[in-house]
N, C-alpha and C positions, 0 to 999 in steps of 0.2 A: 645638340640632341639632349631632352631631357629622359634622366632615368627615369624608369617605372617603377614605383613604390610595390610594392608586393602585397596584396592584398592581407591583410590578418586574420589568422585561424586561433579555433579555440588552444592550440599546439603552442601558440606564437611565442614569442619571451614572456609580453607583459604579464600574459595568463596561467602560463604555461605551470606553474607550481598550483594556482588556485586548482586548474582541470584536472592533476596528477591525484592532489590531495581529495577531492571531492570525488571524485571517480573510484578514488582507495578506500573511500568509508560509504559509497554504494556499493560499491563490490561485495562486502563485508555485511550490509544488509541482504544482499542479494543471498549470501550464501547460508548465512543462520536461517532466511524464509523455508530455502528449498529445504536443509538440512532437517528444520525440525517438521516437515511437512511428511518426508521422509520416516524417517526415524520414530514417528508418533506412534504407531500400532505397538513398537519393542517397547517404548516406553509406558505405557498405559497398561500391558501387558505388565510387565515388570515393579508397577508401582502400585499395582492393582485398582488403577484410576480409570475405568472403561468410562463411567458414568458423567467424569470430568474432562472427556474430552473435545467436546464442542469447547470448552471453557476457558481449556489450556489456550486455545485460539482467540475468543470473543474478548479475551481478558486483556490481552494485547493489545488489540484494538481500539479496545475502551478506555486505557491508559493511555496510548496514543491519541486521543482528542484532549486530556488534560496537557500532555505533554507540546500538545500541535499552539493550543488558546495560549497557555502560560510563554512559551518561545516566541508566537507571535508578538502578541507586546512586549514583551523584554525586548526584543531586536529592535520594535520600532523606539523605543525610547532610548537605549542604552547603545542599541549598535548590536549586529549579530556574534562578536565574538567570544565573547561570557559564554552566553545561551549557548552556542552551540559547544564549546568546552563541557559547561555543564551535564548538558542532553548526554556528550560521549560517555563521563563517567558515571552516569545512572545507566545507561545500559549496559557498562561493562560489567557493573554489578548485579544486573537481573543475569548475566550469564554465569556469571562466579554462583548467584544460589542457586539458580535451576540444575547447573552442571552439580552440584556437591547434596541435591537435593535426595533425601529419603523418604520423601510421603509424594502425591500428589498435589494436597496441600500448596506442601511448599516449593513445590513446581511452579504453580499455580503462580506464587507470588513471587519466582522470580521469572515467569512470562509476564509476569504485571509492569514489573520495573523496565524489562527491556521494551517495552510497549510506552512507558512513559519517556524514556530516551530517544526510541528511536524515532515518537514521534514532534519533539523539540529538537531532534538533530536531522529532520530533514526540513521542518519552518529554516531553522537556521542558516540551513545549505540556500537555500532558493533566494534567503534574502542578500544572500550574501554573491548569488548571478547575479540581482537585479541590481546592485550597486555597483559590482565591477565589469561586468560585460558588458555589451553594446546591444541593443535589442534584437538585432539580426543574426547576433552568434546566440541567442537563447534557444531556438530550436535546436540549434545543430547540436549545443552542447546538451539538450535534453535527451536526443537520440544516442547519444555518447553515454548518456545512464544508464539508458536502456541496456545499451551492449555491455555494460559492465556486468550484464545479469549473462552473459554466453561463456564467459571461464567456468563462473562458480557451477551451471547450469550444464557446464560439462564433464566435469568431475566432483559437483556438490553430493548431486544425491547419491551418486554412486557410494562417495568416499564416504560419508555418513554411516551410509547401508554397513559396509565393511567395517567402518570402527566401530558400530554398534555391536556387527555380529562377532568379530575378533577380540575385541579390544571391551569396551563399556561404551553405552549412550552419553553418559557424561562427559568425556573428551570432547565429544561433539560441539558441546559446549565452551567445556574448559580449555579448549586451543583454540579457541575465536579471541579470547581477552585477552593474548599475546597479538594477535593482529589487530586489534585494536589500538593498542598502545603505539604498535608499526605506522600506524595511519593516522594516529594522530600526531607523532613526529612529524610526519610528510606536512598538514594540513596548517602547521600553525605559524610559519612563516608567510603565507597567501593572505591569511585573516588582519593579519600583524597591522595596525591602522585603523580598521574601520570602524571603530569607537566613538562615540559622539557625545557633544555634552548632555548631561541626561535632561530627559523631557517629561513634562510631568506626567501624573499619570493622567489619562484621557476620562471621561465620566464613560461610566457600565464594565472598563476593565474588571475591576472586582467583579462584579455582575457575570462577566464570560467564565472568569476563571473558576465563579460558582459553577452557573449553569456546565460546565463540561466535565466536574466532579459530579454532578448530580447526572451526567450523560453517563460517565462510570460504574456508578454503583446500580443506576437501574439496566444495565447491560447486565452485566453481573448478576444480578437477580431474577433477571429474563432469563439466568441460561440455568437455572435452578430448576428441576419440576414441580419442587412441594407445590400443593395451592396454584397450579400451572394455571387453572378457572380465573382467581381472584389476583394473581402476581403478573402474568403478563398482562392482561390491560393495563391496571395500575402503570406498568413498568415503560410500558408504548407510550403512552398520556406524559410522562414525566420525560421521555426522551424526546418527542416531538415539542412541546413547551421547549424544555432546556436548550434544544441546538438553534431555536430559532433565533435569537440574538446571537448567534455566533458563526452565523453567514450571510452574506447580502439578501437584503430585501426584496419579493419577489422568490426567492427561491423557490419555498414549498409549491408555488404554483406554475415552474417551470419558464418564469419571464426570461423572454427572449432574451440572449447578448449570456453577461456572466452569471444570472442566477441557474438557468438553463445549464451551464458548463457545469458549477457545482455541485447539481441536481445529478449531472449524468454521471460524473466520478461515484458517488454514492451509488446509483444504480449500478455501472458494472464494476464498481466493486463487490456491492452483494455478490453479484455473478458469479464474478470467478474466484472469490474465496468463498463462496458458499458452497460450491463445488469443488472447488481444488483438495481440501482438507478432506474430504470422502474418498478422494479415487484411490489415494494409496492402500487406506483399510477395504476397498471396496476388493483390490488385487487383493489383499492379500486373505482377505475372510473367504472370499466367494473363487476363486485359482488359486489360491495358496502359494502366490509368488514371495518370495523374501524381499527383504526392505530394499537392497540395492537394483531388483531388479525390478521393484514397482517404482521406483523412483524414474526408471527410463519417459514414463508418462511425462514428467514435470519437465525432464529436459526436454521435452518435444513444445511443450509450452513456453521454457523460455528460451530456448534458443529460438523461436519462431519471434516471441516478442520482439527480442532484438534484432533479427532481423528488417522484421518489418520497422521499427521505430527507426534506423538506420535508412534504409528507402525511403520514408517519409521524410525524415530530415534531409536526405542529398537532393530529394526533389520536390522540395516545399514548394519551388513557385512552379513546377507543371501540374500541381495534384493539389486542386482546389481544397481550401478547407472542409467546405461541405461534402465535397467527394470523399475523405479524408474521414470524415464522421459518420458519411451510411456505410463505407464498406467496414469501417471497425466496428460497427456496433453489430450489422448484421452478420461478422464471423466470429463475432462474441455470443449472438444468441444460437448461430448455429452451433459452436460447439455445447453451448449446454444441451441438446438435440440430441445430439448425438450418444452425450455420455447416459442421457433418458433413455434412450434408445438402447445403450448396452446393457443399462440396467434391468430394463425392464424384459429385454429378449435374453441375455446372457449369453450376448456377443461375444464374438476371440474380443481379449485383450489390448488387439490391436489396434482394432476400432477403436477403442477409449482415446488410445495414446492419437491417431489420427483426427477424432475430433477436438483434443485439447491443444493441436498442434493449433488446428484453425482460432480455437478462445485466444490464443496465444500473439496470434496476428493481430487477432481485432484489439486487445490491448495496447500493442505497440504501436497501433497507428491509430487508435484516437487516444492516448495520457500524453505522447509530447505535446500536440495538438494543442488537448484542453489547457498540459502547463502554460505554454506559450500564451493562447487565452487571457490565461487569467494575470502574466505581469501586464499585456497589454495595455488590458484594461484595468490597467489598477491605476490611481494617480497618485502622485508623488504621497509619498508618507503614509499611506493605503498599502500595500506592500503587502507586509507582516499581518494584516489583518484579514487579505485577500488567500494569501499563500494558505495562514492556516487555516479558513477556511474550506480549502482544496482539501488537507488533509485532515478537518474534520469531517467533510464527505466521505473521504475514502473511509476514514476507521469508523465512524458510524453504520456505513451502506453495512462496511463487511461484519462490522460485530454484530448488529443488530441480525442479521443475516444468519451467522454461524448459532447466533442464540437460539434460532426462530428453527432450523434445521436441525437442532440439536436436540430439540421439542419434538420435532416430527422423527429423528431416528432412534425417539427412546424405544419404537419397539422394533428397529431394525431392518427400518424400510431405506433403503437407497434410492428406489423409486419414488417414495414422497419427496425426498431431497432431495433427487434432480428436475422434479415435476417442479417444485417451488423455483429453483435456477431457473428454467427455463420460461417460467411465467414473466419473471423479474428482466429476463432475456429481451422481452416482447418492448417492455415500456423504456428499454434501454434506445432500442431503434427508432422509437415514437420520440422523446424526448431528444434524439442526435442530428431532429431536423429541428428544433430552435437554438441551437445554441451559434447561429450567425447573430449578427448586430440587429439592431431593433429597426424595422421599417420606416425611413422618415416620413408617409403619408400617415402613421399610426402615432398615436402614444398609449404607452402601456404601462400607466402609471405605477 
């Protein structure tokens, strides 16, 4: 009688340190998002930054595509475990200035750093599934991220809310760079090996690692009003140029297969951080709820995330891809609906929190999707160029976004801000029917 082998989970031995540690430094992301999503009103209040607050956001973001370009190719030539060392201690340090910060300013710039971090330390993370898992454990282990946003997402915003109103905003901070340190203990025995001899550098690297500094700075300038006439277009023209070498080709025009995929991450990114970043100020200017208890909104979004990315991943092969892609993207545009909806009627509360639970699903069940996607179709050695990709969509979609809202709430319309989500809502669901493989009666050059 032959034994039966036991099938292998991302739990298993071989993995089982890589899934600990990488699950421990998403967690950790997860919880500074909601925390400073949270926490933003006391802080802005307190630093007398009203004017900087789309920025405190968009800033992040935009350092996140330097941080996504620069990690991809370092991983693909050197091997992801430098990068992702790296990535950890530039974000430990955007949390060290922001938490000890005294102006907006310098807020300002240490949400920059932790934006340049954390977005070379999630390139790094992805390169580092595609080398050690098996392609079949990538979803499961993606929805595994997901859920790593339902701890923090249950006691994040709360516990934020409270230390800000007991304690200081700054802890908030300055006790994230002690679990930092925690998780990167955990993470650095899993990486241990995957180093390679170094590869040259490939031609147009320099060229990305320009153009996504230059994606940076016109974000940033975008989120400024001076000369809003003469600075945004400028600012749209230099980020549409820049990002275009530094995602597959095809993209801008939504070709089918992985340009489409990249396209759509950028889209519901805009979404739901172009929306998420208002509802808390939205509680608390217009109901006067306190930070811990507007933060209940955001736990309704990610625990929904997680949940559904968890269902999607246990039941990847009964829930078609495409089925997978219209139902997230159209409970992504219905929640921006809804939050338009509260804004513009001046709904109970509750409403909000009810349609950010729905934004909340549609994310978690089309971003494993898309990740999975995108190592798919990547081919050997493509990787690192594909992944940051992914998350140059996401930090462009969302910063460009929070600029462009941050333009429209200089004179305090919530409704212009969730009119703009919900427009952006529309091309999410349009765009979530190409991102299947290309037709073989077609070519789409």
């Amino acid at each position: 009688m032959t034994a039966t082998v036991p099938e292998q989970t991302i739990l298993s031995k071989p993995y089982l340190l890589a899934t600990v540690g990488s699950w421990s430094l998403v967690f950790l992301a997860a919880f500074e998002s909601l925390a400073i999503t949270t926490v933003m009103p006391v802080i802005a209040a307190d630093l007398d930054g009203r004017g900087l607050y789309s920025l405190a956001f968009s800033a992040t973001l935009a350092a996140g595509v330097v941080g996504t370009v620069a990690a991809g190719s370092w991983s693909d030539r050197r091997g992801p475990t430098v990068p992702l060392f790296a990535s950890i201690g530039v974000f430990a340090l955007g949390l060290a200035v922001a938490g000890t910060a005294q102006s907006m300013d310098v807020f300002v710039a240490g949400r920059f750093l932790q934006g340049l971090g954390a977005g070379g330390e999630t390139v790094a993370l992805y390169v580092v599934i595609a080398k050690i898992y098996p392609a079949r454990l990538h979803t499961r282990l993606f929805g595994a991220f997901a859920a790593a946003w339902v701890l923090p997402s249950l006691v994040g915003p709360f516990a934020a809310g409270v230390v800000a109103d007991l304690l200081s905003w700054h802890w908030v901070f300055l006790g994230v760079v002690v679990l930092v340190v925690v998780a990167t203990a955990m993470v650095a025995p899993a990486v241990r090996g995957l180093e390679h001899e170094p590869a040259p550098t490939r031609p147009g690297e320099v060229r990305r690692v320009a153009a996504s500094i230059a994606v940076a700075v016109a974000v940033v300038a975008l989120s400024y009003d001076w000369y809003v006439i003469v600075v945004a277009p400028v600012a749209l023209v230099v980020i549409v140029a820049a990002v275009h070498p530094l995602v597959p080709a095809g993209t801008y025009r939504a070709r089918r297969g992985l340009p489409a995929a990249i396209l759509l991450c950028a889209a519901a990114g805009a979404v739901f951080f172009g929306t998420e970043v208002y509802l808390p100020l939205l509680l608390h200017d217009h109901y006067g709820l306190p930070a811990w208890l507007s933060g209940i909104t955001l736990t309704a979004a990610a625990l929904s995330w997680a949940l559904a990315s968890n269902l999607q991943g246990r039941y990847s092969e009964q829930l078609s891809e495409a089925a997978a892609m219209w139902i997230g993207s159209v409970l992504l545009a219905a929640g921006a609906v809804v939050e338009l909806a509260t804004a513009a009627l001046t709904l109970p509360p509750v409403v909000a929190a009810v349609g950010w639970l729905a934004a909340g699903g549609g994310m978690g069940t089309l971003y494993p999707r898309v990740a999975a996607l995108v190592l798919a179709l990547s081919e050997p050695g493509e990787e690192g160029f594909n992944v940051s990709a992914k998350g140059i969509a996401d930090s462009v979609g969302g910063s460009v976004a929070l600029a462009l809202t941050g333009l429209l709430f200089g004179s305090g319309s919530f409704v212009a801000v969730f009119a703009f989500s919900t427009l952006v809502g529309v091309t999410v669901v349009l765009i979530a029917r190409r991102t299947g493989p290309a037709r073989p009666a077609r070519s789409d050059p």
